[in-house]
N, C-alpha and C positions, 0 to 999 in steps of 0.2 A: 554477569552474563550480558553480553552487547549481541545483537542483531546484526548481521553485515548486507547492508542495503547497498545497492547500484543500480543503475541504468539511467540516470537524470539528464538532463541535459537540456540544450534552446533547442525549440524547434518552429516554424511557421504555422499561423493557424491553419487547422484542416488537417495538418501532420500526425505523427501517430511518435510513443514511445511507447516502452516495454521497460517497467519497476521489475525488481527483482529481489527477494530481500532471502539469507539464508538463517537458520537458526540451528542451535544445538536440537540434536534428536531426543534429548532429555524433555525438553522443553518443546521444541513441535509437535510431540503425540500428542502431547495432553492440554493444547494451548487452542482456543480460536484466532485465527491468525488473521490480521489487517492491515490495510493502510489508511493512516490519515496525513491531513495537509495543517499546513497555518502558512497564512497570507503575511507579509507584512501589515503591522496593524489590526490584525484579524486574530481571535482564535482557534487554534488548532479545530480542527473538524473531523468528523467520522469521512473517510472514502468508502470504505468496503471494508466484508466480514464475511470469511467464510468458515463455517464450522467443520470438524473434524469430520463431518458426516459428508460434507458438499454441498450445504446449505451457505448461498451466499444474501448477501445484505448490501445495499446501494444505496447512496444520499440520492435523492430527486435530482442532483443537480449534473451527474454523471450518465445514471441510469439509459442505457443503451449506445453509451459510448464506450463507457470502460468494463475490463472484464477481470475477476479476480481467480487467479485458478490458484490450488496447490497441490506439491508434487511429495508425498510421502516417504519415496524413496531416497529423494533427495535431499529431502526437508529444508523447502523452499516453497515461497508463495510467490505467485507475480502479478502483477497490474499490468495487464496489455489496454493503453488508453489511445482511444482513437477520436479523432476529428474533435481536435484540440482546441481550446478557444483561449484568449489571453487570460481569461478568469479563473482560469486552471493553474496561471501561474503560483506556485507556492512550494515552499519545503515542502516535501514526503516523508512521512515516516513510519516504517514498518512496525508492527504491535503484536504482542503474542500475548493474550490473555490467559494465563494459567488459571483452567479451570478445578486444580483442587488447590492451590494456596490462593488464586482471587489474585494473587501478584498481576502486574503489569511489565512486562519486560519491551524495550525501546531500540529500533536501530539509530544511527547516527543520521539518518535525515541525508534526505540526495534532490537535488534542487531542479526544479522544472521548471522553463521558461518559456512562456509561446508568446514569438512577438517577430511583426514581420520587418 
């Protein structure tokens, strides 16, 4: 089971993108859905966590820039990240935490870059 993430790309600081990441409906009802990053050099990190309920969850280092929504119908979560900063540059990778097997399931990672 793979995750199919998109929307990455280079953008300027202050710029804005929009993550998108889709999963199996098997796996989206019953998953906390997120995204995390890893820097080159760096560990992978938590970005956001939103619960099946619409409880979301933000690193400090985001929090009132990025937004994490999910769409049930679709079964799809997105990262809309606004006012970018170079520090932001890293892989993304979308996350579905199955909460009755505890599994971790992974999209393939879509690459952000903010640099002027």
């Amino acid at each position: 089971v793979q995750l199919q993430a998109s929307g990455g790309g280079m953008v300027q600081p202050g710029g804005f993108l929009r993550l998108s990441c889709a999963a199996p409906g098997s796996i989206f009802s019953v998953s906390v859905m997120g995204w995390y990053r890893q820097a080159p050099g760096k560990q992978r990190e938590l970005v956001a966590t939103m619960s099946r309920g619409g409880n979301s969850n933000y690193a400090d280092s985001v929090k009132g820039r990025f937004t994490i929504s999910r769409d049930s119908a679709k079964n799809t979560v997105d990262l809309q990240m606004n006012s970018l900063k170079p520090e932001d540059t890293a892989l993304y990778y979308c996350n579905a935490k199955h909460l009755i097997s505890d599994r971790n399931y992974w999209g393939q990672g879509t690459q952000v870059t903010v640099s002027s």
